[in-house]
C-alpha positions in Angstrom: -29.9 32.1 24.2 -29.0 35.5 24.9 -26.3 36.7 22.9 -22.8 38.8 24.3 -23.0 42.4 23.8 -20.1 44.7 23.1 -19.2 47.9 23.8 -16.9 49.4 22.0 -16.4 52.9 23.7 -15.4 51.1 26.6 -11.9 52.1 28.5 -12.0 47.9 29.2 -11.1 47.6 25.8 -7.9 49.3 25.9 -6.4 48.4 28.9 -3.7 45.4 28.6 -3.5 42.5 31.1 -0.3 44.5 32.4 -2.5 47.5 33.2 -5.4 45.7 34.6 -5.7 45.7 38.7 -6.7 41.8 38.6 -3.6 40.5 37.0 -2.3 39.4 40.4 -5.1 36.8 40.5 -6.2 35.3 36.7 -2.5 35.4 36.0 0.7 33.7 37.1 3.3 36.3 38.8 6.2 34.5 37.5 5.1 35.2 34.2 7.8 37.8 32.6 6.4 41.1 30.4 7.6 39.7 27.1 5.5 36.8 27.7 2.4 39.1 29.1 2.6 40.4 25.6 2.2 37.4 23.8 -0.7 36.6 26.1 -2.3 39.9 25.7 -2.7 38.6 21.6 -4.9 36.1 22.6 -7.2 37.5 24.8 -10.3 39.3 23.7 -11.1 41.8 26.1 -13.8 44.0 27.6 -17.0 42.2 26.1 -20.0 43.9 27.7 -23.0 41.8 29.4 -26.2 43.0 30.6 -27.3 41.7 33.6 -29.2 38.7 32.4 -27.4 37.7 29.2 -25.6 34.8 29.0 -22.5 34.2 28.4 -22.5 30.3 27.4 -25.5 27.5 27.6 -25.3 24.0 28.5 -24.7 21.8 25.1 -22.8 24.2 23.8 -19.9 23.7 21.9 -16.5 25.0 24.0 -14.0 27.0 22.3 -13.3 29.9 25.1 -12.4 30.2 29.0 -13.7 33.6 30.4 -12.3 35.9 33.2 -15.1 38.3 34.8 -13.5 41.5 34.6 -16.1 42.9 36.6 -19.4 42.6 37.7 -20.7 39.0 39.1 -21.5 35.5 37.1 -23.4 32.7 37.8 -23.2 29.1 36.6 -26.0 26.7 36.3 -27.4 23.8 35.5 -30.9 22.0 34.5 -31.6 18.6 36.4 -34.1 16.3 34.9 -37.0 17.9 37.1 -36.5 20.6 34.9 -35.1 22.5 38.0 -32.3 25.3 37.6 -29.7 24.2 40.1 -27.0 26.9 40.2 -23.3 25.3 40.6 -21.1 28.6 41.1 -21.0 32.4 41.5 -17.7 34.0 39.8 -16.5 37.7 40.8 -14.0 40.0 39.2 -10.4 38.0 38.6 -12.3 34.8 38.1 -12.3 32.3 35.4 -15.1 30.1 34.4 -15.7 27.8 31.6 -13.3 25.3 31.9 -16.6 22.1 32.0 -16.5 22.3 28.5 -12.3 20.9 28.1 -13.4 17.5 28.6 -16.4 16.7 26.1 -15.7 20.2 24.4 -19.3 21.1 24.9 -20.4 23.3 28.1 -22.0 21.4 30.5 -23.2 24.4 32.6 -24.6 28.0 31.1 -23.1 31.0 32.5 -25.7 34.1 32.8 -24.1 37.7 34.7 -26.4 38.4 37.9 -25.6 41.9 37.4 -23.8 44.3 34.6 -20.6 42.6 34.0 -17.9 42.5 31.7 -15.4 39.3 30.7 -11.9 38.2 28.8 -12.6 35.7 26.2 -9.6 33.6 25.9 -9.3 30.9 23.1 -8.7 27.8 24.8 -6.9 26.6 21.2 -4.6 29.3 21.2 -3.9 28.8 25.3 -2.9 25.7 24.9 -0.4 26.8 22.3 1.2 29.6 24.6 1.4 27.5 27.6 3.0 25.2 25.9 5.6 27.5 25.7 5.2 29.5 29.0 6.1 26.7 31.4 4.5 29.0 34.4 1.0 30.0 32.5 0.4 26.0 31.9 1.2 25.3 35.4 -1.2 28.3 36.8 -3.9 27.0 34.7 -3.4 23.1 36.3 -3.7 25.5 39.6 -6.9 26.5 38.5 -8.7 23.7 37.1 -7.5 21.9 40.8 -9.1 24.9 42.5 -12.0 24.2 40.4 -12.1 20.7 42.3 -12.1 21.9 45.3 -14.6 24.2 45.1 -17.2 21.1 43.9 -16.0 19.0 46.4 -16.5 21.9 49.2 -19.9 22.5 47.7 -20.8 18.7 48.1 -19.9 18.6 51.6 -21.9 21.7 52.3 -24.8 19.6 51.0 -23.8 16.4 52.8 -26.5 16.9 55.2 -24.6 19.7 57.2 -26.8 22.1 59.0 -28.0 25.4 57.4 -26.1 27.8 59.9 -22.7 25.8 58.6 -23.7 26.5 54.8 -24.5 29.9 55.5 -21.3 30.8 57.6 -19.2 28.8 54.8 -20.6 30.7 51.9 -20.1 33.9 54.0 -16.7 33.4 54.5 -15.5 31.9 51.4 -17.0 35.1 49.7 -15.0 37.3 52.3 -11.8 35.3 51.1 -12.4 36.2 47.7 -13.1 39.5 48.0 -9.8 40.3 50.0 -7.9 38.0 47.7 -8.9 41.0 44.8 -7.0 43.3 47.9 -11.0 44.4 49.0 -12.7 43.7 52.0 -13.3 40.3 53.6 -15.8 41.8 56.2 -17.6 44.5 54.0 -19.4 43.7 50.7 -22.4 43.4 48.7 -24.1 40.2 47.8 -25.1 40.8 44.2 -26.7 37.0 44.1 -30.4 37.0 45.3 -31.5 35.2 48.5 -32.9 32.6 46.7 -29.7 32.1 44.4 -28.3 31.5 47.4 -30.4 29.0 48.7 -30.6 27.4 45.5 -26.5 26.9 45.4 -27.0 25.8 49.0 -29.6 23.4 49.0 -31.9 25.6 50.9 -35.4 27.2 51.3 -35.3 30.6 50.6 -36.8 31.1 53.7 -34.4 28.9 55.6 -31.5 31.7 54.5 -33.8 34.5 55.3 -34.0 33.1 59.2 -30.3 32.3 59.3 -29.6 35.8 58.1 -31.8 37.3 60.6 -30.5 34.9 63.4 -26.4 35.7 62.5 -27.9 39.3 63.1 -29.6 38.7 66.5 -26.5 37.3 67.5 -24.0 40.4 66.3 -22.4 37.7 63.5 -23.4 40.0 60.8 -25.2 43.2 59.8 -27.1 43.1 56.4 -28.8 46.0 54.9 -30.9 44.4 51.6 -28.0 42.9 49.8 -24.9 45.0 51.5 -23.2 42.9 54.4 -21.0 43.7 57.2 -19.4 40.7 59.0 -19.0 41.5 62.9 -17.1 38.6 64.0 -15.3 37.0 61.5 -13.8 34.7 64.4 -17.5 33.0 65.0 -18.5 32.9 61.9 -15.8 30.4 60.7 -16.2 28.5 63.9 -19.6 27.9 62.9 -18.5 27.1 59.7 -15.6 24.6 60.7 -12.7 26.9 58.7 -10.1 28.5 60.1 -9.9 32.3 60.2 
């Protein structure tokens, strides 16, 4: 396994959960600034990762959630074909590494598709604080359920549904997430690969190259290698069956 770099002339390291522009979404609003502090003690910031390196592997034993603090992450998992079937993508603000709380080992590996940077937070030590912060226990149930959801969305998507309905889903779902860190929902870069992509979807990689081209043709989208510019947002989620 690839082990974590650090970088310790970083400006990551030194900038407190208060100061950091994703607070809004890994933590709870209601949560007051005596109690940010107490959190800040726990959290191991600013670890560097090249693109490549992995963050955790499958088997191994949990002790940590992570928050990407920038860059992109990708989870995975190996089926008995020996197959790499990829399970999530995780941008800046997001928290990954809660498969491991139930049989505290990992049952996914987490690699960065691209330079990235992550929070370690000792799950141990979490579960101490939010025992005491009523609102960070309850924001981390909110979590873990939106978790859930995202596996049970991802096994509709491959319940048989058609490719332009996978495509149109993952394209707006990553919209939403981008203007949820206050970005863009209709301009931004795929940092995954087309064949990530199809892999997460249950598709050919050539199968998401003709849907691209085809959402193009038809003034859905505009992509340019990996940067994308959604046209009509409108169609595009009344392809994929979600509401604008």
């Amino acid at each position: 396994m690839s082990k974590i770099s650090t970088c310790p002339n970083s400006s990551a390291m030194t900038v407190t959960c208060s100061d950091c522009s994703l607070n809004p979404i890994c933590l709870p609003i209601a949560v007051n600034k005596d109690e940010l502090i107490q959190l800040d003690e726990i959290i191991r910031r600013g670890r560097a990762i090249k693109k490549g390196e992995h963050i955790f592997s499958s088997g191994e034993g949990f002790s940590s959630v992570y928050a990407v603090r920038s860059g992109t992450v990708k989870t995975y998992t190996i089926t008995e074909d020996g197959e790499e079937q990829i399970t999530g993508f995780y941008l800046a603000g997001e928290l990954l590494g809660m498969d491991g709380i139930n049989t505290n080992h990992h049952s996914n590996s987490a690699k960065a598709l691209e330079s990235s940077a992550v929070c370690e937070i000792p799950f141990e030590k979490l579960e101490e604080l939010s025992a005491k912060i009523p609102s960070l226990q309850r924001h981390f149930f909110q979590l873990m359920s939106r978790e859930i959801q995202a596996d049970q969305q991802l096994i509709m998507l491959l319940s048989k549904k058609p490719a332009d309905e996978r495509i149109a889903s993952f394209l707006v779902n990553l919209g939403s997430r981008h203007e949820n860190r206050g970005l863009s929902s209709k301009q931004f870069r795929l940092p995954m690969s087309r064949s990530d992509i199809g892999n997460y979807l249950g598709l050919a990689v050539e199968t998401v190259s003709r849907t691209f081209t085809r959402f193009q043709q038809q003034s859905l989208i505009k992509a340019e290698g990996k940067e994308i510019e959604v046209l009509d947002r409108k169609k595009l989620c009344a392809i994929s069956n979600t509401t604008p």
